[in-house]
Backbone as JSON, one array per atom type, in Angstrom:
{
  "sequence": "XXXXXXXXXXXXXXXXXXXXXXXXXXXXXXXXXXXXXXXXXXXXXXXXXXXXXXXXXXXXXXXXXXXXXXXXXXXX",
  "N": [[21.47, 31.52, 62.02], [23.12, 32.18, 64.05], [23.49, 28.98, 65.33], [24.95, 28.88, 62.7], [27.55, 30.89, 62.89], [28.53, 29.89, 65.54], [29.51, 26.91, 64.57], [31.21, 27.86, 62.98], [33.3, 29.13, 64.68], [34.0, 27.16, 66.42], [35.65, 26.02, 64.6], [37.27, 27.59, 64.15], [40.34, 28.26, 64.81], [41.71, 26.15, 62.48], [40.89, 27.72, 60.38], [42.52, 29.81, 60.2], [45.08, 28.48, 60.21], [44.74, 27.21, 57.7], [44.79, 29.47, 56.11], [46.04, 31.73, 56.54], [46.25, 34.08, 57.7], [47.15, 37.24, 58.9], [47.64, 38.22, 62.65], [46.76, 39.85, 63.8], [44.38, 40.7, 61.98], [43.29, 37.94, 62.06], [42.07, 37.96, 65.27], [40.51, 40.44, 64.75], [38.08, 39.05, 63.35], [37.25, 37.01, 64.59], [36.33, 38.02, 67.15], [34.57, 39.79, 65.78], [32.96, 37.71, 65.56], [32.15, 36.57, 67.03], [30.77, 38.87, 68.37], [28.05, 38.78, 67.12], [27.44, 36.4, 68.14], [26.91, 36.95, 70.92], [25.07, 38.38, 70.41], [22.68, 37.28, 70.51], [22.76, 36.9, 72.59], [21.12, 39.01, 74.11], [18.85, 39.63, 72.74], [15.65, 39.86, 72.13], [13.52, 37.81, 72.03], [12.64, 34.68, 73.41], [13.61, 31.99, 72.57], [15.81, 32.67, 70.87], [17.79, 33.18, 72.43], [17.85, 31.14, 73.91], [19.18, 29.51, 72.26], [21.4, 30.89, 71.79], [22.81, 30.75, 73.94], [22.86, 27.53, 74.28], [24.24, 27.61, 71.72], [26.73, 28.48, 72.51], [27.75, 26.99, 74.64], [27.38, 24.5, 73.92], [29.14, 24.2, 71.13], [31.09, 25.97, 71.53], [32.43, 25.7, 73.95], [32.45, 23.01, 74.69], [33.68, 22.06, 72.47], [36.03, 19.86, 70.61], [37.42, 20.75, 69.06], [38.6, 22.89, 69.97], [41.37, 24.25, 71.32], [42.42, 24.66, 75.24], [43.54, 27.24, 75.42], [42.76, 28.75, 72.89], [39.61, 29.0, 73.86], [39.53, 29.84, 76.57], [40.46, 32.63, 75.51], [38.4, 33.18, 74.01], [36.4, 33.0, 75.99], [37.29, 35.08, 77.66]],
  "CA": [[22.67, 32.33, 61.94], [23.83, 31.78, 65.24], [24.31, 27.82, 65.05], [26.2, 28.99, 61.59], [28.2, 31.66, 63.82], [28.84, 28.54, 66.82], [29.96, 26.21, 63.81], [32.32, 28.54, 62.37], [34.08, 29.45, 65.65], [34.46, 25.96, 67.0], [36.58, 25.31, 63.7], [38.49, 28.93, 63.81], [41.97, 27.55, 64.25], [42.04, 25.53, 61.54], [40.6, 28.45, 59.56], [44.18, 30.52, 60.51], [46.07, 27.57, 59.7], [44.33, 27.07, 56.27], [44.3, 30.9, 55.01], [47.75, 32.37, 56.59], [45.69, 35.54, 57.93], [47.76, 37.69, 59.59], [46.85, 37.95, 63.62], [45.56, 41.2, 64.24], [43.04, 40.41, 60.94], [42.1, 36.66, 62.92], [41.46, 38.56, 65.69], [39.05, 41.23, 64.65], [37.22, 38.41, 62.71], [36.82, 35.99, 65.55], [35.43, 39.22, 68.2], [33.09, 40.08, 65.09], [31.63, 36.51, 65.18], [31.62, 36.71, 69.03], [29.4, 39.99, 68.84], [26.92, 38.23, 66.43], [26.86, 35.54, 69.01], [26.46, 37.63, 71.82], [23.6, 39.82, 70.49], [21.31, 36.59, 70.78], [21.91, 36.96, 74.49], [20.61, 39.8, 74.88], [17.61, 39.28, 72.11], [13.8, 39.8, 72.98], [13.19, 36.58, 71.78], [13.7, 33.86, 74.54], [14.4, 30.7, 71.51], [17.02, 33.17, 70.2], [18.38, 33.65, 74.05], [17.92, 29.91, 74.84], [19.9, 28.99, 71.18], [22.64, 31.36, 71.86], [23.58, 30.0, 75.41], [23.24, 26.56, 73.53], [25.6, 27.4, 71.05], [28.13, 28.86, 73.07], [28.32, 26.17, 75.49], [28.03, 23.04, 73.29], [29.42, 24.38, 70.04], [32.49, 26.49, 71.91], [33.14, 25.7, 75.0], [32.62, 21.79, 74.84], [33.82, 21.75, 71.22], [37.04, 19.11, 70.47], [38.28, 21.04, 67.61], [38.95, 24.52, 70.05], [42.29, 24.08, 72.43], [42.41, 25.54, 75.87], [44.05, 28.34, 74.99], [41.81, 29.42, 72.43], [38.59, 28.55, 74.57], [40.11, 30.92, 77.34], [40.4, 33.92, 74.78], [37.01, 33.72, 73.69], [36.01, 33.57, 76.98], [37.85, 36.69, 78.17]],
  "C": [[23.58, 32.08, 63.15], [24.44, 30.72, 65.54], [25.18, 28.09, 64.25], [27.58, 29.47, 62.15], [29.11, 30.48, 64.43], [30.02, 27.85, 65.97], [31.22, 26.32, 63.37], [33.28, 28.75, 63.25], [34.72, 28.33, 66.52], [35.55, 25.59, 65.98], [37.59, 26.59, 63.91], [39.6, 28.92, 63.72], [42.47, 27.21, 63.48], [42.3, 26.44, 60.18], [42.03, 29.5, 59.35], [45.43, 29.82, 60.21], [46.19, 27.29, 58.02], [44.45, 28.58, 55.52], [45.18, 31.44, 55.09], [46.86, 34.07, 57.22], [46.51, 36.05, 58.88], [46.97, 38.25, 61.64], [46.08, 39.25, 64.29], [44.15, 40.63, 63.03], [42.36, 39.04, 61.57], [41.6, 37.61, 63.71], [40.32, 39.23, 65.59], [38.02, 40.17, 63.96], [36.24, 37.68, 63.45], [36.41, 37.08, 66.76], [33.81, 39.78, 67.1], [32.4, 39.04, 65.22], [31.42, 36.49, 66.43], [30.57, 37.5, 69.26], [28.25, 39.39, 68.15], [26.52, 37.06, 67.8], [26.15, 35.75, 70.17], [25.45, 38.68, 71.81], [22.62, 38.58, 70.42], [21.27, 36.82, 72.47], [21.22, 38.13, 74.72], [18.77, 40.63, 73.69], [16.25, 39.03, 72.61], [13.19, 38.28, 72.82], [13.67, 35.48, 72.84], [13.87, 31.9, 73.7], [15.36, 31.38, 71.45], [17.92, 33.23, 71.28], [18.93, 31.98, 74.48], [19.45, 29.33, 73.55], [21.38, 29.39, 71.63], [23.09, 31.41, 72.82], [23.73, 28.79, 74.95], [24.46, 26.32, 72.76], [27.06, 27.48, 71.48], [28.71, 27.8, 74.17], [28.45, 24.91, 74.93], [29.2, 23.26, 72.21], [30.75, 25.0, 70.39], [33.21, 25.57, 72.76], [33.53, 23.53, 75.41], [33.39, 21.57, 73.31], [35.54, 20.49, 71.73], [37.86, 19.83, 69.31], [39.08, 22.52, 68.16], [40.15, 23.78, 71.83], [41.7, 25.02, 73.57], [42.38, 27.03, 75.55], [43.11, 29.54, 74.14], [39.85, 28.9, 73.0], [38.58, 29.65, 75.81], [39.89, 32.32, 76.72], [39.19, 34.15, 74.46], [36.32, 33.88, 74.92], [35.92, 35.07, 77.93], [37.06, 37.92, 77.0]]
}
């Protein structure tokens, strides 16, 4: 779920470009997939802990498909 999560959020731009969603509705969509991501960090499990620092740093933060800009926002 979490790689799925990663996957989905590295493309998210495109997904706003392709659907016309108005930006308060991106918004809350892309903070809901953030909290899914962010409840592996703090998961008893330490695969689910190790995955979801994985995802967020290859799958976001190194991604090619996520500008500054939006790389920054998810950060914040």
């Amino acid at each position: 779920m979490i790689q799925t999560v990663g996957y989905a959020l590295s493309h998210y731009a495109s997904y706003k470009e392709m659907c016309g969603d108005d930006e308060e509705g991106y918004h809350k969509r892309m903070v809901s997939m953030l909290g899914i991501l962010f409840n592996g960090f703090v998961n008893y499990n330490p695969v689910v802990n190790q995955v979801a620092f994985r995802v967020i740093g290859q799958r976001i933060f190194e991604s090619k498909h996520l500008g500054k800009k939006m790389k920054l926002e998810i950060f914040k």
